[in-house]
N, CA, C and O atoms as a GROMACS GRO file, in nm:
protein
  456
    1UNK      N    1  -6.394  13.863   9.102
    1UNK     CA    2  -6.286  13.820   9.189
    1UNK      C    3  -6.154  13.837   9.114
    1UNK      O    4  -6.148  13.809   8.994
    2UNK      N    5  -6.053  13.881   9.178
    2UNK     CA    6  -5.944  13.921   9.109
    2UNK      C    7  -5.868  13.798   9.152
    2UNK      O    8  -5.909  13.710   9.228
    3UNK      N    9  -5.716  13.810   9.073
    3UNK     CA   10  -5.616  13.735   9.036
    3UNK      C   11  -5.519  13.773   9.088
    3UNK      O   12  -5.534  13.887   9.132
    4UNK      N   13  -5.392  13.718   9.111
    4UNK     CA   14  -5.284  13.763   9.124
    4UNK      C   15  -5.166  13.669   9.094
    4UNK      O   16  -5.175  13.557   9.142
    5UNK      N   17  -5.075  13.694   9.032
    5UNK     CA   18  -4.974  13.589   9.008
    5UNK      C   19  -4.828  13.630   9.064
    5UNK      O   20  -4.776  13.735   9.024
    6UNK      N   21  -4.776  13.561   9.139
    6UNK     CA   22  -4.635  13.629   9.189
    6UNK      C   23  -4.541  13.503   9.204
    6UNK      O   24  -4.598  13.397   9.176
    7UNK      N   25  -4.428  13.492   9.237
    7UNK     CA   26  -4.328  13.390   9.294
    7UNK      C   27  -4.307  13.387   9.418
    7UNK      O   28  -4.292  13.492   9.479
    8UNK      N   29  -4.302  13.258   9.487
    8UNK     CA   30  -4.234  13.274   9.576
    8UNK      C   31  -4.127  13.170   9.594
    8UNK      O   32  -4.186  13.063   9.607
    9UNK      N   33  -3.987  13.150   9.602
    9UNK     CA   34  -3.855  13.116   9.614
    9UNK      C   35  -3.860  13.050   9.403
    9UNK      O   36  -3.822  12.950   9.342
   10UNK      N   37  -3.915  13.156   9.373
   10UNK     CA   38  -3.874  13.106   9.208
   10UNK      C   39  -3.987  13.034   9.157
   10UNK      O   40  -3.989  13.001   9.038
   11UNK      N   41  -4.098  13.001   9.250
   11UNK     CA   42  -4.163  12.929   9.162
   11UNK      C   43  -4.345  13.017   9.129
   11UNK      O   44  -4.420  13.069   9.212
   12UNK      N   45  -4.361  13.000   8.979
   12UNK     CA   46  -4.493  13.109   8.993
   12UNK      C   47  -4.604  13.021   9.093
   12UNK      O   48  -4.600  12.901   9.120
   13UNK      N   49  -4.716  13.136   9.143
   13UNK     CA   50  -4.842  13.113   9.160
   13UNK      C   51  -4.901  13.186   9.134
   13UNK      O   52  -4.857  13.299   9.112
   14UNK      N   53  -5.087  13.139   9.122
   14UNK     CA   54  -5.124  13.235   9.077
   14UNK      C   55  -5.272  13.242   9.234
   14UNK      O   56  -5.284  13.152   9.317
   15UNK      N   57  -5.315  13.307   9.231
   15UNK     CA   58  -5.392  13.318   9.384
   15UNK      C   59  -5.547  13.425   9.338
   15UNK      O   60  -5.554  13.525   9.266
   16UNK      N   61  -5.628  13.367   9.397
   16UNK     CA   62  -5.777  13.458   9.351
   16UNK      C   63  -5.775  13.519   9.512
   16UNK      O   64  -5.740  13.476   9.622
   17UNK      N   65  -5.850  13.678   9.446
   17UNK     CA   66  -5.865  13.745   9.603
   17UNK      C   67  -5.986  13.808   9.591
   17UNK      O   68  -6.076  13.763   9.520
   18UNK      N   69  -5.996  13.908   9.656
   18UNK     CA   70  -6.123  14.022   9.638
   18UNK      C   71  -6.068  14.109   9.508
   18UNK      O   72  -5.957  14.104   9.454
   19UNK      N   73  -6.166  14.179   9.479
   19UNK     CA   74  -6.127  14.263   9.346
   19UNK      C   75  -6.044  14.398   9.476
   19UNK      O   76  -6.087  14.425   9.588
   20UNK      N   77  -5.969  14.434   9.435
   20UNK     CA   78  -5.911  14.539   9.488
   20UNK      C   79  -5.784  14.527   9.580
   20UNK      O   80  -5.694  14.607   9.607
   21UNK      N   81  -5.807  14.410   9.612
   21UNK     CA   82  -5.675  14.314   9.690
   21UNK      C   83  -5.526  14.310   9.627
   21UNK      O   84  -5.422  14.292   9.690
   22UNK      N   85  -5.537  14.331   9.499
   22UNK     CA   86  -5.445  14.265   9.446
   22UNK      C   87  -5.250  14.294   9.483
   22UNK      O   88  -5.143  14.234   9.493
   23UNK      N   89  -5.311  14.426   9.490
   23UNK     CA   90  -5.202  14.498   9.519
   23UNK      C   91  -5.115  14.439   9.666
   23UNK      O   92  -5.001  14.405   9.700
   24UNK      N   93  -5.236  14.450   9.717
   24UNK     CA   94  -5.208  14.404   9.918
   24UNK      C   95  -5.113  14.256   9.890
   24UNK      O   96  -4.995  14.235   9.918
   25UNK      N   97  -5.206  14.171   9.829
   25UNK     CA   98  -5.194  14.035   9.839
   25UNK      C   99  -5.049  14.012   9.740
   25UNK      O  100  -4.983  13.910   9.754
   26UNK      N  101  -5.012  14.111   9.649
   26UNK     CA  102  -4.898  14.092   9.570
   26UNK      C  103  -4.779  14.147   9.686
   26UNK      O  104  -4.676  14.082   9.701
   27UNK      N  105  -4.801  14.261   9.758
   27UNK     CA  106  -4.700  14.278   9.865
   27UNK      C  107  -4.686  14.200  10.012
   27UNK      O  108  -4.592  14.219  10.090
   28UNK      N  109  -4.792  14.114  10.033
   28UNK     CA  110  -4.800  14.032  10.088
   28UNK      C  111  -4.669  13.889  10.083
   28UNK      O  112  -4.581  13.846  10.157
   29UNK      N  113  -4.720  13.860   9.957
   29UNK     CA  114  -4.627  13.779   9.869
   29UNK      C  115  -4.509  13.794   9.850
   29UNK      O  116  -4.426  13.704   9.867
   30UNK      N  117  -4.489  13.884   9.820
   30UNK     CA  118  -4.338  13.986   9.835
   30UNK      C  119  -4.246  13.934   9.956
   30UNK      O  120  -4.130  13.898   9.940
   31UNK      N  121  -4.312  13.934  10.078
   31UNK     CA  122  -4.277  13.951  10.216
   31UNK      C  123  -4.280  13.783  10.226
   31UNK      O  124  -4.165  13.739  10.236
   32UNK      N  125  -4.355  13.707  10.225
   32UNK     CA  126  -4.336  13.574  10.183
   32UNK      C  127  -4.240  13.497  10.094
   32UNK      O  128  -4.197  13.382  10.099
   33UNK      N  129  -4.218  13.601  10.009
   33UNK     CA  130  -4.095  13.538   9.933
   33UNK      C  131  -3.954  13.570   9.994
   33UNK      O  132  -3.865  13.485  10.003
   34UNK      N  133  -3.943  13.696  10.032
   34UNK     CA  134  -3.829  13.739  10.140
   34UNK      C  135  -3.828  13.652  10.218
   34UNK      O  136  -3.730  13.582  10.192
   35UNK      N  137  -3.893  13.604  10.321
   35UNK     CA  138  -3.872  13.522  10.419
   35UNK      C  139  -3.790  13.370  10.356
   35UNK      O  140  -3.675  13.330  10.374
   36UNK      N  141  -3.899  13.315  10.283
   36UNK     CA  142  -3.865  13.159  10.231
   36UNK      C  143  -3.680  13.226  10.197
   36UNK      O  144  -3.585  13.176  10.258
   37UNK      N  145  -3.667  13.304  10.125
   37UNK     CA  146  -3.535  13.341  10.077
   37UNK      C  147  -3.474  13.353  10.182
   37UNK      O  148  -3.370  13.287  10.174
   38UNK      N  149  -3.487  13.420  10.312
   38UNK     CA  150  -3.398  13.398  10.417
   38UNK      C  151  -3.386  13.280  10.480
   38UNK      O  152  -3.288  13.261  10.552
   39UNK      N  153  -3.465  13.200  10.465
   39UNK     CA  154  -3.400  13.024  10.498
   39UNK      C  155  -3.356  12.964  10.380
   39UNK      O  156  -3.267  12.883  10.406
   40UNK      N  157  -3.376  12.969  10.287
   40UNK     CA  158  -3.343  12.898  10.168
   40UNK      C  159  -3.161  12.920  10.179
   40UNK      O  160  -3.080  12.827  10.168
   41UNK      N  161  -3.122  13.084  10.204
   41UNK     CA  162  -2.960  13.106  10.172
   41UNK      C  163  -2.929  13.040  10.313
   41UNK      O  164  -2.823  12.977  10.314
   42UNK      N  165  -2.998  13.041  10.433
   42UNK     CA  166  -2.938  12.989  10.550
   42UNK      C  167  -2.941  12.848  10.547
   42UNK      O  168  -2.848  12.780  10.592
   43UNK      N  169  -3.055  12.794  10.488
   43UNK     CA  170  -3.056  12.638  10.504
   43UNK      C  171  -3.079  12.567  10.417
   43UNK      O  172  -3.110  12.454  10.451
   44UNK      N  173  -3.075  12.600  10.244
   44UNK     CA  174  -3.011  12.570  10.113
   44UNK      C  175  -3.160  12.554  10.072
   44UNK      O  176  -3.234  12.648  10.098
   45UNK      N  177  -3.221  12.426  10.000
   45UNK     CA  178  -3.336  12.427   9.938
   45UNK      C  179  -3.379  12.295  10.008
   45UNK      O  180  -3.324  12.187   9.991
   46UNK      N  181  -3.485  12.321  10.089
   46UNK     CA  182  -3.433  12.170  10.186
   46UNK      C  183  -3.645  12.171  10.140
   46UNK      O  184  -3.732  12.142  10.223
   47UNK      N  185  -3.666  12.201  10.030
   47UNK     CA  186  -3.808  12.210   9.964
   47UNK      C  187  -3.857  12.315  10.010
   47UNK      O  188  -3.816  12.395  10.094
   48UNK      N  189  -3.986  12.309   9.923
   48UNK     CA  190  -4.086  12.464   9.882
   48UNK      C  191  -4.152  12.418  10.002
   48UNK      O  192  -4.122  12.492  10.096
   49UNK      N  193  -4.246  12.304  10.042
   49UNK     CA  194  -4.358  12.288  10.110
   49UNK      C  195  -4.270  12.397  10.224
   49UNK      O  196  -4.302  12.512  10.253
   50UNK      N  197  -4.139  12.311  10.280
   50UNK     CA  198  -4.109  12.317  10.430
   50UNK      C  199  -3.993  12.470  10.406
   50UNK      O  200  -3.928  12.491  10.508
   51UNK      N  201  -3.976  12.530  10.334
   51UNK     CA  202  -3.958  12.734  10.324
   51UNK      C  203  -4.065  12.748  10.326
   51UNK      O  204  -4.066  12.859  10.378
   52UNK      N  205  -4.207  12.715  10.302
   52UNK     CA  206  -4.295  12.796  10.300
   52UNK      C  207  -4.336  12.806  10.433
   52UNK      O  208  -4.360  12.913  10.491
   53UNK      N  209  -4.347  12.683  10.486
   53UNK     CA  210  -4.398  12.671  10.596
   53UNK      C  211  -4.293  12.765  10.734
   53UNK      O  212  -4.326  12.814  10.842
   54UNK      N  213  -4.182  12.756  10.674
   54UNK     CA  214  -4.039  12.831  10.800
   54UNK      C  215  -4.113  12.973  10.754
   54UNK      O  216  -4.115  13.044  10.855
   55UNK      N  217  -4.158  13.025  10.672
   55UNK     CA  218  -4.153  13.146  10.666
   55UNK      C  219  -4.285  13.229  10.670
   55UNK      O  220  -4.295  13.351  10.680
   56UNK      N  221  -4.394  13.126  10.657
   56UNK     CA  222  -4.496  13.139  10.794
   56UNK      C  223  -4.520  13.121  10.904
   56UNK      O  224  -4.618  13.178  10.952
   57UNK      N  225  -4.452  13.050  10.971
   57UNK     CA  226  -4.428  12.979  11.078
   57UNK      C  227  -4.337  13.183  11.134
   57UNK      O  228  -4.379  13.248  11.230
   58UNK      N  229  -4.262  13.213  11.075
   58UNK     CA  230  -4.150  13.345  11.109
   58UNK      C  231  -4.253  13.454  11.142
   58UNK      O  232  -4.250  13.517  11.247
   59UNK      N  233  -4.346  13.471  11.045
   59UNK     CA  234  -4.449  13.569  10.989
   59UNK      C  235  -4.525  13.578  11.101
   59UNK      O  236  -4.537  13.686  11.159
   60UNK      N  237  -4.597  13.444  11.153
   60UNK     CA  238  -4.662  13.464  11.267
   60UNK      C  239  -4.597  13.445  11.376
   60UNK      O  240  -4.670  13.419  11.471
   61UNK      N  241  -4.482  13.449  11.399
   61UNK     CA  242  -4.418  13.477  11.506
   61UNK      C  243  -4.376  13.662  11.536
   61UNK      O  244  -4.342  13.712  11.643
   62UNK      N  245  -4.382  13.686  11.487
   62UNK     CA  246  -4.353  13.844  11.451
   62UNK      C  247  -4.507  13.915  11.452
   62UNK      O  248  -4.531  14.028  11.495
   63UNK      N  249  -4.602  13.824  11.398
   63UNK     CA  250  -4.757  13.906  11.424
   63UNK      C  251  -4.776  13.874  11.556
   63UNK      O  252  -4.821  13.973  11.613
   64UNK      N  253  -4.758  13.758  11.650
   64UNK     CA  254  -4.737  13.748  11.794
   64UNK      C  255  -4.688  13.849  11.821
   64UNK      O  256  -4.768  13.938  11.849
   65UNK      N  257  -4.540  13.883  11.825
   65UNK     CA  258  -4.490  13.983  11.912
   65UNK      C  259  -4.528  14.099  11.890
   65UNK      O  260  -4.527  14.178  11.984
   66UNK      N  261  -4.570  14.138  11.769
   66UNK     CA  262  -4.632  14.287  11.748
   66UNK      C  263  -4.785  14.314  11.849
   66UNK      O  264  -4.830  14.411  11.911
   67UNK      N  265  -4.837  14.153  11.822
   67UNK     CA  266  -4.976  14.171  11.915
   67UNK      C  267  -4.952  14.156  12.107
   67UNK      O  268  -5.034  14.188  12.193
   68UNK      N  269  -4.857  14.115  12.121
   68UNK     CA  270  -4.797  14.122  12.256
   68UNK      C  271  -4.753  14.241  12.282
   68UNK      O  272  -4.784  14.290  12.391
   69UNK      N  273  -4.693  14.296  12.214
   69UNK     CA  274  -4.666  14.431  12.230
   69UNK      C  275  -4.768  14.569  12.249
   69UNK      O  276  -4.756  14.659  12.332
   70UNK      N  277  -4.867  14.554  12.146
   70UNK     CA  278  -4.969  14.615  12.187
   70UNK      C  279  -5.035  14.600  12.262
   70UNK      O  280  -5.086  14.700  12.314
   71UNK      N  281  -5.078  14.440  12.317
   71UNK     CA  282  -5.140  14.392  12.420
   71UNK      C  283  -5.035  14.493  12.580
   71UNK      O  284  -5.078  14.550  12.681
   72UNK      N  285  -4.940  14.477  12.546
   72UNK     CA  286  -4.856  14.520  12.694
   72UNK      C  287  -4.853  14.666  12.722
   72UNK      O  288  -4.820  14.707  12.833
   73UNK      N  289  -4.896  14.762  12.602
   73UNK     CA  290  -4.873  14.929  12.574
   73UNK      C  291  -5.050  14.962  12.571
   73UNK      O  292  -5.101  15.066  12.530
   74UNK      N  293  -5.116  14.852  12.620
   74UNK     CA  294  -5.280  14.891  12.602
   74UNK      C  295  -5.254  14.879  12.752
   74UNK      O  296  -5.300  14.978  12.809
   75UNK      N  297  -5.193  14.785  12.842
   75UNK     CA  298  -5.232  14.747  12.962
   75UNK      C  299  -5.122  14.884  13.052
   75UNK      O  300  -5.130  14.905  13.173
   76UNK      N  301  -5.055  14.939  12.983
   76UNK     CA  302  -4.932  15.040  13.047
   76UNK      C  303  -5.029  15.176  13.043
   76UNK      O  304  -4.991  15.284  13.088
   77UNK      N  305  -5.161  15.156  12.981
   77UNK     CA  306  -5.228  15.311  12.913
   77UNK      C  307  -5.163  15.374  12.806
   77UNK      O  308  -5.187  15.493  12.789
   78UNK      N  309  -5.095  15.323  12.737
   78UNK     CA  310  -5.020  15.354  12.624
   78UNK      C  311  -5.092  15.353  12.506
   78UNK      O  312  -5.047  15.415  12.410
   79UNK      N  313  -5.238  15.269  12.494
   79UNK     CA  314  -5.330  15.250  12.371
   79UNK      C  315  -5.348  15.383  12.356
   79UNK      O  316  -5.334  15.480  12.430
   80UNK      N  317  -5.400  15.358  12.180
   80UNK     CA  318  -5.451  15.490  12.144
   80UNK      C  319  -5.611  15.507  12.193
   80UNK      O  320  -5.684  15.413  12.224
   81UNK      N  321  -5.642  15.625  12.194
   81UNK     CA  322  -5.778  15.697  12.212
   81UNK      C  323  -5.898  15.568  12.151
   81UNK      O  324  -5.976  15.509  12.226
   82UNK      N  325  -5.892  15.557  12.074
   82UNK     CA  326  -5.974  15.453  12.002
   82UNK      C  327  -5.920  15.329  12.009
   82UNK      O  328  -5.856  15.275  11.919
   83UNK      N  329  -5.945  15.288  12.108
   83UNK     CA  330  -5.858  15.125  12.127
   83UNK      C  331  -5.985  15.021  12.064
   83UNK      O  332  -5.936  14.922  12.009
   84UNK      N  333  -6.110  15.024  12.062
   84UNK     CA  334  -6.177  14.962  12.049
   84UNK      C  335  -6.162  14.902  11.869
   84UNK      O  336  -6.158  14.791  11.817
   85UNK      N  337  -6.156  15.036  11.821
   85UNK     CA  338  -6.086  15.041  11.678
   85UNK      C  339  -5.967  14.993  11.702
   85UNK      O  340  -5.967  14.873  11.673
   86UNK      N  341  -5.868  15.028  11.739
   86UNK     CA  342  -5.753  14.910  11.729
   86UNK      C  343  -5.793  14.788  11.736
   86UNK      O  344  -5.776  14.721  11.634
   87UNK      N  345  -5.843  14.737  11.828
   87UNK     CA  346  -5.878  14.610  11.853
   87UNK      C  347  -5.907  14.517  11.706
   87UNK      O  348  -5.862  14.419  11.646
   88UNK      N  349  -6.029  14.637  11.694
   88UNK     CA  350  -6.099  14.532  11.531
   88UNK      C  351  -5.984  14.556  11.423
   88UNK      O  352  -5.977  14.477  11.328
   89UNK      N  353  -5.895  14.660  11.432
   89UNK     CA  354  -5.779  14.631  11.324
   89UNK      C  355  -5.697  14.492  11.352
   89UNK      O  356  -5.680  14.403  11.269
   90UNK      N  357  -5.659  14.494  11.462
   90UNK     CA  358  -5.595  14.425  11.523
   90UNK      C  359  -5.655  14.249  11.471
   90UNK      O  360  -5.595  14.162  11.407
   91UNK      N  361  -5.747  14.248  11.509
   91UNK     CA  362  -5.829  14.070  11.520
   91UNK      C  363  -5.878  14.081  11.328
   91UNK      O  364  -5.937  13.978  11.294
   92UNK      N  365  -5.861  14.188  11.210
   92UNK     CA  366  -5.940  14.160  11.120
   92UNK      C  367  -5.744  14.146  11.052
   92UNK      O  368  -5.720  14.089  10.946
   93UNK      N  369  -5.670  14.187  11.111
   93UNK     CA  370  -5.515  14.132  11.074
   93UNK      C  371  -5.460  14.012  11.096
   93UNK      O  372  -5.371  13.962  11.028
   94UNK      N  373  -5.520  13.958  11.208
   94UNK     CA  374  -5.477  13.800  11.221
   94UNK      C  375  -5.578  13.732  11.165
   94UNK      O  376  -5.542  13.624  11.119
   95UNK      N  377  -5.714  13.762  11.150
   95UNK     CA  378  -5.786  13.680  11.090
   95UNK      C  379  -5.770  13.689  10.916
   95UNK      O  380  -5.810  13.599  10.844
   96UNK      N  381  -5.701  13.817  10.863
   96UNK     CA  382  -5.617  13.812  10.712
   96UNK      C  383  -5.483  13.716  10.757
   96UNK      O  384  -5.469  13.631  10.669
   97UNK      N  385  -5.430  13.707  10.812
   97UNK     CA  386  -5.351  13.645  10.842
   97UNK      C  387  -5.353  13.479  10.844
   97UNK      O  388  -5.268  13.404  10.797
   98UNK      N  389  -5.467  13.446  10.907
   98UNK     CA  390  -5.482  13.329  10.915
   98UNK      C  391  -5.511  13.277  10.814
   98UNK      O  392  -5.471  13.162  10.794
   99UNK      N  393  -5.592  13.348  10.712
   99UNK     CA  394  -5.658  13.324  10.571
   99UNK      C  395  -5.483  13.290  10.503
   99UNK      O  396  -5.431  13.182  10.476
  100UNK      N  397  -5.440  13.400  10.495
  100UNK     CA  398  -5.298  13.374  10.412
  100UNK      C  399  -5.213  13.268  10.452
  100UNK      O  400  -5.122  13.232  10.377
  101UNK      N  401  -5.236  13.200  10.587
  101UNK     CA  402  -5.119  13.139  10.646
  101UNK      C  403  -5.246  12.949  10.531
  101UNK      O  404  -5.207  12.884  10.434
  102UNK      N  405  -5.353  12.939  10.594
  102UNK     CA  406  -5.454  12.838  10.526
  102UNK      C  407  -5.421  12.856  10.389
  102UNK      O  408  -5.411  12.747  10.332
  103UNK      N  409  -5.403  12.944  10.322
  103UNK     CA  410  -5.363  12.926  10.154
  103UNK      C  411  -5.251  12.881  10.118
  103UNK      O  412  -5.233  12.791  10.037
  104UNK      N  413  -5.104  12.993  10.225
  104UNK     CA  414  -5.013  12.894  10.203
  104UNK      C  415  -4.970  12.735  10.267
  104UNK      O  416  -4.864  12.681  10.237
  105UNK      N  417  -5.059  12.682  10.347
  105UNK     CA  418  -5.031  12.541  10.389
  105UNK      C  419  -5.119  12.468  10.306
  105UNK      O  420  -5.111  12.346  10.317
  106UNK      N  421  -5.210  12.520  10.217
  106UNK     CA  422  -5.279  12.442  10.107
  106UNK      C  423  -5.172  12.407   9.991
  106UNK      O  424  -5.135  12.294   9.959
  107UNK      N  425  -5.132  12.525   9.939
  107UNK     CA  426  -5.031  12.556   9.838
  107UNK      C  427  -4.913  12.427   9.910
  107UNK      O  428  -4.869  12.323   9.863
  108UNK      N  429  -4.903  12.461   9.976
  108UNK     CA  430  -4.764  12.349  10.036
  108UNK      C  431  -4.789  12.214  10.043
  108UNK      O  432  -4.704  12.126  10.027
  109UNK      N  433  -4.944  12.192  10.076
  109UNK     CA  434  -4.939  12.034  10.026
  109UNK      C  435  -4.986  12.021   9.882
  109UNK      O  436  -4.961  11.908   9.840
  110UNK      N  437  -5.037  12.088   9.805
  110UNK     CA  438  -5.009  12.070   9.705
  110UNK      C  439  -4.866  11.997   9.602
  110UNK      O  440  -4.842  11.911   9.517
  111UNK      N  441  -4.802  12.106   9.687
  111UNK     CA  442  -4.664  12.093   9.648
  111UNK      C  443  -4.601  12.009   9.655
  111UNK      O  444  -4.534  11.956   9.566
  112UNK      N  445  -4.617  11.974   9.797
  112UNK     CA  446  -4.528  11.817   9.832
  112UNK      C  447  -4.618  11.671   9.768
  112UNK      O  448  -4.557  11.564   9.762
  113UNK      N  449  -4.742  11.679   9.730
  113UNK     CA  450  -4.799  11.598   9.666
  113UNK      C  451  -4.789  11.635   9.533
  113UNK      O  452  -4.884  11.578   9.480
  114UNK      N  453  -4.734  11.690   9.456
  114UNK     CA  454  -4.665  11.652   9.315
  114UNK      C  455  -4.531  11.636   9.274
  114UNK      O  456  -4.506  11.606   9.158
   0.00000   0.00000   0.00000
């Protein structure tokens, strides 16, 4: 099982994944830290738990509309040829998703409990 250690709004973590993940889950993180950083300069440091949470809370608002969107361009005949394969991309992205969103609301009470 691999490792990964990254920041997010300045502070390290370190996170276990699949061996081969690491990369994903470090640009993952990346994009997590961007976010918390776009509320942090808009709404100062108002804590880690509650940026983390605004910037998952953003994350899956944006995997909504991307999945609404496809949902609306499948129903127009706009899907691709292999929609069935989309599909399982589609449901194995929110269900990575959901995994990442459960780690960071673990991480966040962590946080606010020390």
């Amino acid at each position: 099982m691999g490792q990964v250690a990254f920041k997010v709004n300045g502070r390290d973590f370190v996170v276990s994944c699949a061996d081969g993940q690491e990369g994903r889950l470090r640009r993952l993180a990346q994009y997590v830290d961007a976010k918390a950083g776009e509320f942090a300069k808009a709404l100062g440091q108002v804590g880690e738990a509650r940026l983390i949470l605004l910037a998952a809370l953003a994350i899956a608002d944006e995997l909504a509309d991307a999945n609404a969107l496809q949902e609306e361009r499948s129903r127009a005949g706009d899907a691709p040829a292999n929609e069935g394969s989309s599909e399982a991309t589609t449901q194995a992205a929110v269900s990575g998703l959901d995994s990442i969103v459960e780690r960071i609301e673990s991480i966040a009470a962590r946080i606010e409990t020390a």
